[in-house]
DOGU-605140 format. One record per residue: residue number from 1; x, y, z of N, C-alpha, C in turn. Coordinates in steps of 0.05 Angstrom, whole numbers, padded with zeros to 5 digits, always signed. Example, Ala and Ser with C-alpha at 12.3 -4.5 7.8 and 13.67 -1.06 7.14 Angstrom:
REM residues 2
SITE     i     n_px     n_py     n_pz    ca_px    ca_py    ca_pz     c_px     c_py     c_pz
SITE     1   +00264   -00114   +00156   +00246   -00090   +00156   +00264   -00066   +00156
SITE     2   +00257   -00045   +00142   +00273   -00021   +00143   +00258   +00001   +00157
REM end
This chain:
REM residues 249
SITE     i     n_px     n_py     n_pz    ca_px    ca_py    ca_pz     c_px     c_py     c_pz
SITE     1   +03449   +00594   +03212   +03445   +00581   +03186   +03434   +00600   +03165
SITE     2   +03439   +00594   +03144   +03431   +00605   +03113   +03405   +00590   +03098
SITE     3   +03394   +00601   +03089   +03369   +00589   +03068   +03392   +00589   +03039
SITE     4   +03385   +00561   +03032   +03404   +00557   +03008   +03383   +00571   +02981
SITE     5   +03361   +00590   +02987   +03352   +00592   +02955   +03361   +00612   +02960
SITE     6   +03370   +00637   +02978   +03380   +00660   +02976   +03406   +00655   +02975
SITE     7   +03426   +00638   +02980   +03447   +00626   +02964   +03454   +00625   +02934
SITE     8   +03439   +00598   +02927   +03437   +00608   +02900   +03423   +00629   +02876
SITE     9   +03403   +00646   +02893   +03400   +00662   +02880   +03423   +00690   +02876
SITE    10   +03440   +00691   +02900   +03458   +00710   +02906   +03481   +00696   +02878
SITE    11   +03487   +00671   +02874   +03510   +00667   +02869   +03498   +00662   +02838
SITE    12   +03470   +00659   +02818   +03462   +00673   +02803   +03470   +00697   +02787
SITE    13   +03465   +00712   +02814   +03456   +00743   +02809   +03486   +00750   +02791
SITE    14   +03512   +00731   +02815   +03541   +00738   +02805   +03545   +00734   +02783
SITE    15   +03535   +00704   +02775   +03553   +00700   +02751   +03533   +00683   +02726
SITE    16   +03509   +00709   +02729   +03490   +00701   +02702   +03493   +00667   +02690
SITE    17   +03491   +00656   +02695   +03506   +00628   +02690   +03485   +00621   +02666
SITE    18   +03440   +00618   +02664   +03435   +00612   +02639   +03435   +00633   +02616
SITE    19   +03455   +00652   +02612   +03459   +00673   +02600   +03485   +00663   +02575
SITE    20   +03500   +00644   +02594   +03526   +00636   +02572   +03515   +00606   +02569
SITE    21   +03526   +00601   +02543   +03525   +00582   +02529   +03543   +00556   +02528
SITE    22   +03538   +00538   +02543   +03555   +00517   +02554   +03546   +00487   +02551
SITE    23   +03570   +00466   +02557   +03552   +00448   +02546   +03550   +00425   +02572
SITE    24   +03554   +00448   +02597   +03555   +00433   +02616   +03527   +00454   +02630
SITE    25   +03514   +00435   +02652   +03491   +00451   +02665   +03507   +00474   +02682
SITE    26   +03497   +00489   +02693   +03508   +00523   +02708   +03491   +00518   +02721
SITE    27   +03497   +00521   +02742   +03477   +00528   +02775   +03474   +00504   +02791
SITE    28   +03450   +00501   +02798   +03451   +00481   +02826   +03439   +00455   +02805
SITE    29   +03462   +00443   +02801   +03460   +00413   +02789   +03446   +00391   +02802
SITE    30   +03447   +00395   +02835   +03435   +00373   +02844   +03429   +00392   +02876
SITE    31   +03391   +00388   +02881   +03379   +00401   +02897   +03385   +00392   +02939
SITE    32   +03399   +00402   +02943   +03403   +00389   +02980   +03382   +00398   +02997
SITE    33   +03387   +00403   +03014   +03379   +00410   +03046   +03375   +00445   +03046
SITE    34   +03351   +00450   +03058   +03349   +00481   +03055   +03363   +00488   +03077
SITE    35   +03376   +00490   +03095   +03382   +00502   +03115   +03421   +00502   +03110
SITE    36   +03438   +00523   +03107   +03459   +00519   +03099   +03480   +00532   +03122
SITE    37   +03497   +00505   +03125   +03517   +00527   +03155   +03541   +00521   +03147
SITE    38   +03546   +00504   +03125   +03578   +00500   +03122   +03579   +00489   +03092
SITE    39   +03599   +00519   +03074   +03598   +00512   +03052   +03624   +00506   +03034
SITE    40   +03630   +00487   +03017   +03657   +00484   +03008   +03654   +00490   +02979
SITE    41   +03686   +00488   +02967   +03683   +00496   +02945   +03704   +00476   +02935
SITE    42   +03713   +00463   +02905   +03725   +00450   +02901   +03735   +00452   +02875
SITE    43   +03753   +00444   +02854   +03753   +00453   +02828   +03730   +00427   +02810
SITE    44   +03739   +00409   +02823   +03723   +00384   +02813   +03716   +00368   +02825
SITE    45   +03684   +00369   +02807   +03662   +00339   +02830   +03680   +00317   +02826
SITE    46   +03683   +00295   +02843   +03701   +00272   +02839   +03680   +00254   +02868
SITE    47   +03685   +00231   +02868   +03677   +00223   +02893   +03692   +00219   +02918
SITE    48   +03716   +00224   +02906   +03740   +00235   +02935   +03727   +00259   +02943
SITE    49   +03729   +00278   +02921   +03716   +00309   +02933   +03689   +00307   +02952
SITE    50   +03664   +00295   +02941   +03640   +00282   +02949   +03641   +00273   +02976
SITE    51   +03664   +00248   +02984   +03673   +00240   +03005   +03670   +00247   +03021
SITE    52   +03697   +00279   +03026   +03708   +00293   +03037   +03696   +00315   +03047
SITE    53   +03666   +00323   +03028   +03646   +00336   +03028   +03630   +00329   +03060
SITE    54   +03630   +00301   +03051   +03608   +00285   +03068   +03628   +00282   +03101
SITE    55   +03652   +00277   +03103   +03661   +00278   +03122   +03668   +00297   +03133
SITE    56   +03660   +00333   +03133   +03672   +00354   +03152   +03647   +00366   +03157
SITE    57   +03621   +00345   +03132   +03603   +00358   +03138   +03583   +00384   +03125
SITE    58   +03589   +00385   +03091   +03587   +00408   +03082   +03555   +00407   +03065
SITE    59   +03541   +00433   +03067   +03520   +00431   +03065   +03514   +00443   +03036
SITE    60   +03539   +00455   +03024   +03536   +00464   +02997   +03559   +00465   +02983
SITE    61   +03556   +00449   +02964   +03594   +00443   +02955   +03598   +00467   +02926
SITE    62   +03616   +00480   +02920   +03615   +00497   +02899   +03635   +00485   +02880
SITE    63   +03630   +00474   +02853   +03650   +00466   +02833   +03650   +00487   +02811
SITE    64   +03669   +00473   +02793   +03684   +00490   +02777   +03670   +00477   +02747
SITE    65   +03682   +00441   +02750   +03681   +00427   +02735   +03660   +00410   +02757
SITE    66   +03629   +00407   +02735   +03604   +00400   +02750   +03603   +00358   +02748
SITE    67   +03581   +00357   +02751   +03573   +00326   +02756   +03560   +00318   +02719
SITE    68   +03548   +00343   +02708   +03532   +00331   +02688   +03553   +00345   +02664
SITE    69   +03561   +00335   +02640   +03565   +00341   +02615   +03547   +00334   +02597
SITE    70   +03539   +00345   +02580   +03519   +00342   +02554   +03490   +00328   +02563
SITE    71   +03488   +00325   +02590   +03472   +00311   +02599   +03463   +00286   +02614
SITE    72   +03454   +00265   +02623   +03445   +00244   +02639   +03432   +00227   +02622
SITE    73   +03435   +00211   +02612   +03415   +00187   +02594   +03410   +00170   +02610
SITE    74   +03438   +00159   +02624   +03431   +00137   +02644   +03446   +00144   +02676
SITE    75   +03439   +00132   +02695   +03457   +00134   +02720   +03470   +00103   +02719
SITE    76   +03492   +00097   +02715   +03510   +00078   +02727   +03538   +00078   +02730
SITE    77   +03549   +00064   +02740   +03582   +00062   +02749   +03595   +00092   +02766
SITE    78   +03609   +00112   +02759   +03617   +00133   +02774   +03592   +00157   +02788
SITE    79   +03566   +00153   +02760   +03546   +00178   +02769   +03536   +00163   +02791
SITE    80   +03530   +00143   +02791   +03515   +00133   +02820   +03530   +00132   +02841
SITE    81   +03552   +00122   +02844   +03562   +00134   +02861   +03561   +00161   +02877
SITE    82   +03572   +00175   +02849   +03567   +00208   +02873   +03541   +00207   +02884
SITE    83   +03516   +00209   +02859   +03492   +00209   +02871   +03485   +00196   +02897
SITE    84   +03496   +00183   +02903   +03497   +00167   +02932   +03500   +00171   +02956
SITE    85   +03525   +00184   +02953   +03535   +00212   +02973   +03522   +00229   +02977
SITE    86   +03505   +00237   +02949   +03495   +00276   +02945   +03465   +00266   +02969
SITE    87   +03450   +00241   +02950   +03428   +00228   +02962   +03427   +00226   +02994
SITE    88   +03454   +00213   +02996   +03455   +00201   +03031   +03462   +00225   +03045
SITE    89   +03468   +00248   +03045   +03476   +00266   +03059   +03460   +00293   +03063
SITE    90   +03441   +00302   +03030   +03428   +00322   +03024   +03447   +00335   +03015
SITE    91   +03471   +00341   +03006   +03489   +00369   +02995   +03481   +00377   +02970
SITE    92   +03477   +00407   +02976   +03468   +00423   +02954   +03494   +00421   +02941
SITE    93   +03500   +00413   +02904   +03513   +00421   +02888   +03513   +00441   +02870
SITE    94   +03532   +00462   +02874   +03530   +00490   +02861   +03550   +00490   +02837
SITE    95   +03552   +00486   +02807   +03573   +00489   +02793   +03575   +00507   +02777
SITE    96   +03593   +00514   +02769   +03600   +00548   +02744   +03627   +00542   +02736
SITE    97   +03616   +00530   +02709   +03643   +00520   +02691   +03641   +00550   +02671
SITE    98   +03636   +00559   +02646   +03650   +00570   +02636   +03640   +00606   +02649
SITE    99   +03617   +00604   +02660   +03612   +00635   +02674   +03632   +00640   +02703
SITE   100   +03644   +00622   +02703   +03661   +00631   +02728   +03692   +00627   +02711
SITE   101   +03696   +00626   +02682   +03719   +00624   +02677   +03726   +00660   +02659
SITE   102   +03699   +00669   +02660   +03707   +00688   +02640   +03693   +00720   +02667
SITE   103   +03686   +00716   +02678   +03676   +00731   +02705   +03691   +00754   +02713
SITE   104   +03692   +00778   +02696   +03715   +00800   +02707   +03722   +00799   +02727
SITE   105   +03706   +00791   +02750   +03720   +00796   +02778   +03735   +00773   +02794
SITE   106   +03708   +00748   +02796   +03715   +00723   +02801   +03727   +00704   +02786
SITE   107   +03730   +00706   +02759   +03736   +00686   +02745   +03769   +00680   +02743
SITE   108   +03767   +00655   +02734   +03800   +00637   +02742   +03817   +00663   +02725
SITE   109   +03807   +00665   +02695   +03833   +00693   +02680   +03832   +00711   +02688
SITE   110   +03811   +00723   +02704   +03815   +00758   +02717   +03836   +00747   +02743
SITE   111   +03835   +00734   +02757   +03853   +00732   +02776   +03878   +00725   +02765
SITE   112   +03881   +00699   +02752   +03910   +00694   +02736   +03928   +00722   +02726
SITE   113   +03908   +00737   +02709   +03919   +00767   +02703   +03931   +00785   +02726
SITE   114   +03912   +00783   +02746   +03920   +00798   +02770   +03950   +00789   +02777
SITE   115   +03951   +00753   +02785   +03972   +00751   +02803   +03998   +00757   +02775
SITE   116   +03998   +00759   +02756   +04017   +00752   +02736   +04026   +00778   +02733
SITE   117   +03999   +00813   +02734   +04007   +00833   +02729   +04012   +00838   +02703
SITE   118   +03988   +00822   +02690   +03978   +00826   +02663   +03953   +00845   +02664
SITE   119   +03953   +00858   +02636   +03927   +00879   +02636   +03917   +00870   +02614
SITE   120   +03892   +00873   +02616   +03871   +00858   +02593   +03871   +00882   +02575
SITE   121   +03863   +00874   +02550   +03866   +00895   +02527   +03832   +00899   +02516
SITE   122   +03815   +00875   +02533   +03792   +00874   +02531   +03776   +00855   +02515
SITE   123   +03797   +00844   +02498   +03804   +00826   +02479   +03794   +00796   +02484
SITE   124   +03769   +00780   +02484   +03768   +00756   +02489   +03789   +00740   +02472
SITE   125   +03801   +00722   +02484   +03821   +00701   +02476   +03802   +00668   +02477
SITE   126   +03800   +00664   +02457   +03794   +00633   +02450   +03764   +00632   +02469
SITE   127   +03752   +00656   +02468   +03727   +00650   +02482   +03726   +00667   +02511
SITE   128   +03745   +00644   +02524   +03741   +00657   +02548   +03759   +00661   +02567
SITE   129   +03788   +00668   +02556   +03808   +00673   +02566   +03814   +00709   +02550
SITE   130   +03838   +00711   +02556   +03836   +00745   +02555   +03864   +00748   +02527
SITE   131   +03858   +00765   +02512   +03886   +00779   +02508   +03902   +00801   +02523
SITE   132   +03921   +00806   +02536   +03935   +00822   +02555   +03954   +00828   +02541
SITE   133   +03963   +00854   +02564   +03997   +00863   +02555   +04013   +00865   +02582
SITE   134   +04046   +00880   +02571   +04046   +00869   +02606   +04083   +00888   +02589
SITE   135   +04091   +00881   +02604   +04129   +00894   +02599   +04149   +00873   +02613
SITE   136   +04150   +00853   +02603   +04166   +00829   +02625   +04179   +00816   +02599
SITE   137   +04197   +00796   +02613   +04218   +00778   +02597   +04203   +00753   +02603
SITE   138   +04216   +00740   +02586   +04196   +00704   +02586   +04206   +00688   +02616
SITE   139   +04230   +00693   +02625   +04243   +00687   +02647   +04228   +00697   +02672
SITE   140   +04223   +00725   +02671   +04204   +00737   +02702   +04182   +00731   +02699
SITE   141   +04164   +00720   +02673   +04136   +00711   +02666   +04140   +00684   +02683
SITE   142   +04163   +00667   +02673   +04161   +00639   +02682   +04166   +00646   +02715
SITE   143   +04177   +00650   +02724   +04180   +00662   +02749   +04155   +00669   +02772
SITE   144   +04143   +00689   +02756   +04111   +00696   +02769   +04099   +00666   +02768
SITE   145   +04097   +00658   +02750   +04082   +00635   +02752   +04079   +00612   +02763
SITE   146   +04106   +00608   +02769   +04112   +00587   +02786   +04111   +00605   +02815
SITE   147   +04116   +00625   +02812   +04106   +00631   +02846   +04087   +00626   +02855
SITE   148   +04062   +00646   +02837   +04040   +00654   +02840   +04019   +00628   +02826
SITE   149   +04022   +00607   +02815   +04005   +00584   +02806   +04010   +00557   +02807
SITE   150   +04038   +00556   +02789   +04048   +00516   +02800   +04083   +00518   +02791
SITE   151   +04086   +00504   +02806   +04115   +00508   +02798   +04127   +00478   +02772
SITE   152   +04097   +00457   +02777   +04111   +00450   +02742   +04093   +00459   +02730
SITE   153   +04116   +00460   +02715   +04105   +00477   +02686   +04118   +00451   +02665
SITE   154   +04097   +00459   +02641   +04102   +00452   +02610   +04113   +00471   +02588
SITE   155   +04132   +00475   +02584   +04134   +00502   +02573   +04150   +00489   +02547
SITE   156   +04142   +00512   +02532   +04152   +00514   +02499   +04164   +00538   +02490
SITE   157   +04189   +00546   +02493   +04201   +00565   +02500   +04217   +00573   +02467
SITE   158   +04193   +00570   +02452   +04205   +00578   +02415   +04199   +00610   +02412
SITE   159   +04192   +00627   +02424   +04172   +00663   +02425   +04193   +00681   +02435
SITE   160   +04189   +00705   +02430   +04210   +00723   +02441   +04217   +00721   +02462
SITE   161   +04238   +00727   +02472   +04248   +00735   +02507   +04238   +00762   +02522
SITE   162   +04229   +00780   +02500   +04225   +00805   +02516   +04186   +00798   +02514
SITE   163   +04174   +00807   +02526   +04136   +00804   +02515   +04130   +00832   +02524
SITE   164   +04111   +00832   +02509   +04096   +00859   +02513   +04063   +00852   +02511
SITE   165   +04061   +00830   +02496   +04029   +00814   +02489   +04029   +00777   +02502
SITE   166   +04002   +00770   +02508   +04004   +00754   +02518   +03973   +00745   +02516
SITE   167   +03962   +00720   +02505   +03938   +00701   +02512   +03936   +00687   +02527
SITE   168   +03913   +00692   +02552   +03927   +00676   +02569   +03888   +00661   +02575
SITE   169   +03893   +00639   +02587   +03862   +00621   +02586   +03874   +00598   +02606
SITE   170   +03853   +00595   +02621   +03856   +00577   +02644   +03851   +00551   +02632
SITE   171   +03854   +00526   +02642   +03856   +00503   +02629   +03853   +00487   +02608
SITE   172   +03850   +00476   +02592   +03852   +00462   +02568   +03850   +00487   +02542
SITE   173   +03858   +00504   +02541   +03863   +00515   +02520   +03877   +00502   +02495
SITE   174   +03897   +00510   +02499   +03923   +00501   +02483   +03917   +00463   +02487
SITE   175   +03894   +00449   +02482   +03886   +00426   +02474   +03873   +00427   +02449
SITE   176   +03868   +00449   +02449   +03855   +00459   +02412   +03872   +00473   +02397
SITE   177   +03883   +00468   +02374   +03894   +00478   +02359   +03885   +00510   +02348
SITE   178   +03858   +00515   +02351   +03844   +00544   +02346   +03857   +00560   +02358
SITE   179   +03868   +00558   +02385   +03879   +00574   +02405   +03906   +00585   +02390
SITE   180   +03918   +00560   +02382   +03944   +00574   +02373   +03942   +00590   +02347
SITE   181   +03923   +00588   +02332   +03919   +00603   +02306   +03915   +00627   +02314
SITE   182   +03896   +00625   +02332   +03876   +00652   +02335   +03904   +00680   +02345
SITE   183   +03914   +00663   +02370   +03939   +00683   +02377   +03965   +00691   +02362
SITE   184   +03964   +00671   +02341   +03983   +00674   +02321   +03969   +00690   +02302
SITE   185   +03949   +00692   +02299   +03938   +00721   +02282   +03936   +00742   +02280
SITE   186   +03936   +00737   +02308   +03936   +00768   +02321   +03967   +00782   +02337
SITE   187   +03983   +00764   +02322   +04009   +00777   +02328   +04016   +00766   +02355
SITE   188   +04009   +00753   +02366   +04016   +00753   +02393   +04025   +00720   +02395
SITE   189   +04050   +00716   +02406   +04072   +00698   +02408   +04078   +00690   +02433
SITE   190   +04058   +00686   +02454   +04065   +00673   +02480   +04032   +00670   +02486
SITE   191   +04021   +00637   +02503   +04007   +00643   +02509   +04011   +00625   +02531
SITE   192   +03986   +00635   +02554   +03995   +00616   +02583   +03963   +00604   +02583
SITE   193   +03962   +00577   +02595   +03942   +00557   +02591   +03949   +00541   +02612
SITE   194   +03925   +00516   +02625   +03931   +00503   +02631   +03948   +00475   +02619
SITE   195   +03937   +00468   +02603   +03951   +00437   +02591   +03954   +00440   +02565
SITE   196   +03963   +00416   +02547   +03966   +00421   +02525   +03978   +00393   +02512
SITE   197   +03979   +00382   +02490   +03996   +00367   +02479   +04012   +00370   +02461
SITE   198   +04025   +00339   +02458   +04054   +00344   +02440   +04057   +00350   +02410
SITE   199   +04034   +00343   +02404   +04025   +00356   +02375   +04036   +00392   +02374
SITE   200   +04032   +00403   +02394   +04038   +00435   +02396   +04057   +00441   +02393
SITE   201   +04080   +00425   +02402   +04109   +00427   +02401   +04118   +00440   +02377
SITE   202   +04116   +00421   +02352   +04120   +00423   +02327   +04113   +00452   +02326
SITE   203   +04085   +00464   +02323   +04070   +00481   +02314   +04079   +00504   +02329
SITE   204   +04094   +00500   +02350   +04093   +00523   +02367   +04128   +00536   +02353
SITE   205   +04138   +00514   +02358   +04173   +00522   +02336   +04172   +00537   +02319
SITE   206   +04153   +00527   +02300   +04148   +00536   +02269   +04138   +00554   +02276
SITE   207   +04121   +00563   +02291   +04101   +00590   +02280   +04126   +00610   +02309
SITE   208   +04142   +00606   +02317   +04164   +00612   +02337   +04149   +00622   +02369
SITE   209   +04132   +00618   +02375   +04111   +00620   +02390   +04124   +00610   +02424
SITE   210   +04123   +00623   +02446   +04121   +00618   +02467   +04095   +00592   +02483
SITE   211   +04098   +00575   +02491   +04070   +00562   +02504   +04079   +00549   +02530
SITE   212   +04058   +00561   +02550   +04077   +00555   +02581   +04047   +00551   +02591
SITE   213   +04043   +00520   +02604   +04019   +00506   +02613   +04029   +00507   +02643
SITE   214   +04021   +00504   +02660   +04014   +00514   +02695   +04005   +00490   +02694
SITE   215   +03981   +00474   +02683   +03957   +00453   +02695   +03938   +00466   +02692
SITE   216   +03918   +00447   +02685   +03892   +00451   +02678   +03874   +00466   +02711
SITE   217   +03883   +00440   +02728   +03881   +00441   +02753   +03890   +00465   +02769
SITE   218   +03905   +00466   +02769   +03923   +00492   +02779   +03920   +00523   +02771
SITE   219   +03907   +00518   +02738   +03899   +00553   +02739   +03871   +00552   +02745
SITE   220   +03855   +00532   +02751   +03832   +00538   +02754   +03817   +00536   +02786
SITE   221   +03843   +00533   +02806   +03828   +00534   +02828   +03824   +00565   +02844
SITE   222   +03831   +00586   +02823   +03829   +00613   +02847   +03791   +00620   +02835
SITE   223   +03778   +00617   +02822   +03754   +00617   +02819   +03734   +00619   +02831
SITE   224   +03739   +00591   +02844   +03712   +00579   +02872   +03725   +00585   +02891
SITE   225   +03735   +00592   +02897   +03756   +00604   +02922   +03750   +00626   +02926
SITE   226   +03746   +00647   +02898   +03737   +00672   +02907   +03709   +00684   +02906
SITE   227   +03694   +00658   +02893   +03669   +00665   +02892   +03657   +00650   +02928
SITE   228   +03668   +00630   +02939   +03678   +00629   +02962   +03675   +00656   +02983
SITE   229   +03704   +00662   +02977   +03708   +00685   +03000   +03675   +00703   +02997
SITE   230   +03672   +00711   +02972   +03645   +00737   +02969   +03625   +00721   +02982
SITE   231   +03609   +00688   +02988   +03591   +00683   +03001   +03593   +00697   +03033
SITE   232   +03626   +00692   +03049   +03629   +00686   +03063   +03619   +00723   +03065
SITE   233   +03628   +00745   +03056   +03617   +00769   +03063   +03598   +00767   +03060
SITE   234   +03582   +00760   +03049   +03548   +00758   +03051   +03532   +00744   +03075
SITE   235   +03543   +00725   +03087   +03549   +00703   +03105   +03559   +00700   +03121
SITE   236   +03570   +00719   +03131   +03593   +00716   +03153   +03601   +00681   +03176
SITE   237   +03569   +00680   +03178   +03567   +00664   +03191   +03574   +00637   +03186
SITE   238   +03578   +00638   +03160   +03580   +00605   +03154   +03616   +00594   +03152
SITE   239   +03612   +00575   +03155   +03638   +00560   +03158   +03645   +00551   +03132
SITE   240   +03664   +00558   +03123   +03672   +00549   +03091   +03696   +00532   +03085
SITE   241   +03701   +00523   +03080   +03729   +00499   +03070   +03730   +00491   +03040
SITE   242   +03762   +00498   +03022   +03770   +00489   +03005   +03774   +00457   +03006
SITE   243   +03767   +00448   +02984   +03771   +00417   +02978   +03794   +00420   +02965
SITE   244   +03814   +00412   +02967   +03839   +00402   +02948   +03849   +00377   +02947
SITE   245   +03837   +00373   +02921   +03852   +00344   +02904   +03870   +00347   +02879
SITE   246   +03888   +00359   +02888   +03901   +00358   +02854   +03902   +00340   +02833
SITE   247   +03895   +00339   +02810   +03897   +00317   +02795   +03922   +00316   +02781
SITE   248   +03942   +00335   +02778   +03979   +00334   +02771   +03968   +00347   +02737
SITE   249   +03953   +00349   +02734   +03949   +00352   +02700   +03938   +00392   +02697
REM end
């Protein structure tokens, strides 16, 4: 077994979490059981995830997307629930929403870049996605991506055929209209995101712009997966398991 404060102080150390500015809590959202032998990771607290937690047995669950937003006023209807589970079982909850999205090593866009064989220009994109470059056609882009992330795609296929530039940001990007300005300012006419709506359509024609969504879900599960694997070198010992719930979005 593991001491879970050298846990989370190890997984801290990674990904500075009260250093960025978020409007969700970073770190251990809800305090478990000190003694840690089996740890999971998941993209999102849900109470299926919670469940699932509770039935293989897991003593420290790692999310992406946490339990608290803007805060707790009251506990009723879905938060008591989980709390119920977290309460009846002891599981330490570990979450890292936007320090595990922008994380050179671990984070959902340093890996997305990797599997896509995009190179960062160093360039933050809409915060906390990347500007890249790369030498591909919009065809071998769509291609990688359905290999290497989800095979539906949302795509808006108004941007050149050849690319050389590319914004790319793991889930709800392209839900803000800033996103598409910002990359349309900077010259750059393709960007990859998880989701997006139909309002974009229009905007994406006109300004002749590429926009190819994967899922919110889907670009954001290599994250906790790999901040995952790094416990498990620290840890050898412990037993670890991915939670997968897709939510299709």
């Amino acid at each position: 077994m593991s001491n879970k404060n050298e846990i989370v102080q190890l997984l801290d150390s990674i990904l500075s979490p009260h250093q960025i500015k978020d409007y969700t809590y970073n770190g251990l959202q809800f305090e478990g059981k000190d003694n840690i032998s089996h740890i999971a990771c998941a993209v999102d607290v849900s109470l299926e995830t919670l469940q699932k937690a509770e039935e293989i047995g897991v003593d420290l669950l790692i999310t992406h997307h946490g339990m608290i937003w803007g805060g707790l006023d009251r506990i009723v209807s879905f938060d008591k629930k989980r709390l119920a589970v977290l309460f009846k079982n002891d599981i330490n909850l570990y979450c890292s929403h936007l320090p595990l999205d922008i994380h050179p090593k671990y984070g959902n866009n340093a890996i997305l870049m990797d599997l896509l064989d995009l190179k960062s220009t160093g360039e933050p994109f809409f915060q906390v996605g990347y500007f890249a470059t790369c030498q591909t056609t919009y065809s071998e882009l769509i291609q990688k991506i359905k290999t290497h992330v989800s095979e539906q795609l949302v795509t808006m296929p108004f941007g050149p055929t050849t690319i050389s530039q590319v914004a790319i940001c793991s889930g709800g990007a392209t839900l803000d209209l800033k996103a598409l300005t910002e990359a349309y300012q900077k010259g750059v006419h393709t960007i990859i995101s998880g989701e997006t709506n139909s309002l974009y359509y229009h905007y994406a024609k006109e300004l002749s712009m590429n926009i190819i969504c994967a899922g919110h879900y889907a670009t954001e599960v290599f994250g906790v997966q790999a901040l995952t694997k790094e416990l498990k070198n620290h840890y050898p010992s412990l037993k670890d398991t991915f939670i997968d719930f897709p939510t299709g979005f």
